[in-house]
N, C-alpha and C positions, 0 to 999 in steps of 0.2 A: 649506339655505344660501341665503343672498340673495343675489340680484343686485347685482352692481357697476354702480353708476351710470358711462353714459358721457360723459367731457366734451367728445369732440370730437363736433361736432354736422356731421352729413352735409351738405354745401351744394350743389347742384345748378351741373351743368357748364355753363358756356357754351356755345351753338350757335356753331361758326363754320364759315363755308361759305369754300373759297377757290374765289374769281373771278379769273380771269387777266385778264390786261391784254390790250388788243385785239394782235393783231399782224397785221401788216399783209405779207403774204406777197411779192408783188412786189414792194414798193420794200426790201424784205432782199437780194432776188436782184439789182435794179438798183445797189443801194447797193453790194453786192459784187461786181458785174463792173466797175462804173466804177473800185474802189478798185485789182482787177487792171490795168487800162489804165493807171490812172497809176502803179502799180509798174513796167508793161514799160517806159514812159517813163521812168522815173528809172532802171531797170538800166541801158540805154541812154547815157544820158547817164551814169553810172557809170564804164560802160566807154569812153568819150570821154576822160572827165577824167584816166582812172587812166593813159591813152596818152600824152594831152598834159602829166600829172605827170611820165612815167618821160621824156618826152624833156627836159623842164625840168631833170630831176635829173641826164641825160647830159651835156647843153650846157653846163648852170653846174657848175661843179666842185664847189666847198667848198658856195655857199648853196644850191643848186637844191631841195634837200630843205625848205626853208624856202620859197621863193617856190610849189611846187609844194601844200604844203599848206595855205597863204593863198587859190590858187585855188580848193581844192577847199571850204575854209569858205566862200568867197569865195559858189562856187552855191550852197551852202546856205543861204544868206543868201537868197539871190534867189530859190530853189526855187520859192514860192508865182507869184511875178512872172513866171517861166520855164513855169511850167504856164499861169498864166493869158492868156500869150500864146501859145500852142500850144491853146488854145480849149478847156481843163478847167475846169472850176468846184469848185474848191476848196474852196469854201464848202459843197459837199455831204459833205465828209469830214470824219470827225471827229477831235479833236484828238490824240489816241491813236495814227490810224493815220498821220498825218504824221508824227509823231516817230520811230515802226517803218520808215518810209520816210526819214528821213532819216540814220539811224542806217546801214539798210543802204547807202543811198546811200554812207556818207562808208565803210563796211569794202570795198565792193567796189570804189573807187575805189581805197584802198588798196591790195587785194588786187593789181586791175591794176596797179599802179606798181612795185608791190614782183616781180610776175612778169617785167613787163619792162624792169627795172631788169640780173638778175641772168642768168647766164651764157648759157643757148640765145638771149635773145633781143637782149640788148646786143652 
């Protein structure tokens, strides 16, 4: 019998080497303690706002729920401005983890208002 001719012709593989990208080990570690400190800051202040929201919401009757949540966009507004005079540099964070901090900022601001809005603490 004869050989069957073949027509797919073997072509030889690519070398490829992976090189990782430099990383730079401490400034990981500074980059993530600085980004801890200004989360303790923004809890902090969280938990201010959500005080001075639930008393807003006691004093004004019908609108306080409305002025109290203007306040707290109100810091979010100014978040950057508020760190950067409290001597953060904000400009070393990246734009990712400001939003995860502002997000939490504005639910635990929340959370405060709404716990001491309702029956043990009102």
């Amino acid at each position: 019998m004869a050989k069957k001719k073949r027509r797919i012709i073997e072509e030889k593989e690519e070398e490829y080497e992976f090189v990782p990208a430099e990383f730079d080990e401490r400034e990981f570690i500074l980059k993530d303690i600085y980004g801890t400190k200004v989360l303790f800051v923004i809890t902090a202040l969280a938990i201010v706002v959500g005080i001075i929201g639930s008393l807003l919401c006691r004093s004004i009757a019908d609108n306080g729920w409305i002025i109290a949540t203007a306040v707290s966009f109100l810091v979010v507004l100014l978040m950057k401005k508020l760190l950067m005079l409290m001597g953060f540099r904000v400009d070393l964070l990246d734009m990712k983890t400001m939003l995860v901090n502002y997000f939490l900022y504005l639910m635990l601001a929340l959370g405060v208002c709404i716990i001491f809005v309702n029956a043990p603490f009102a």
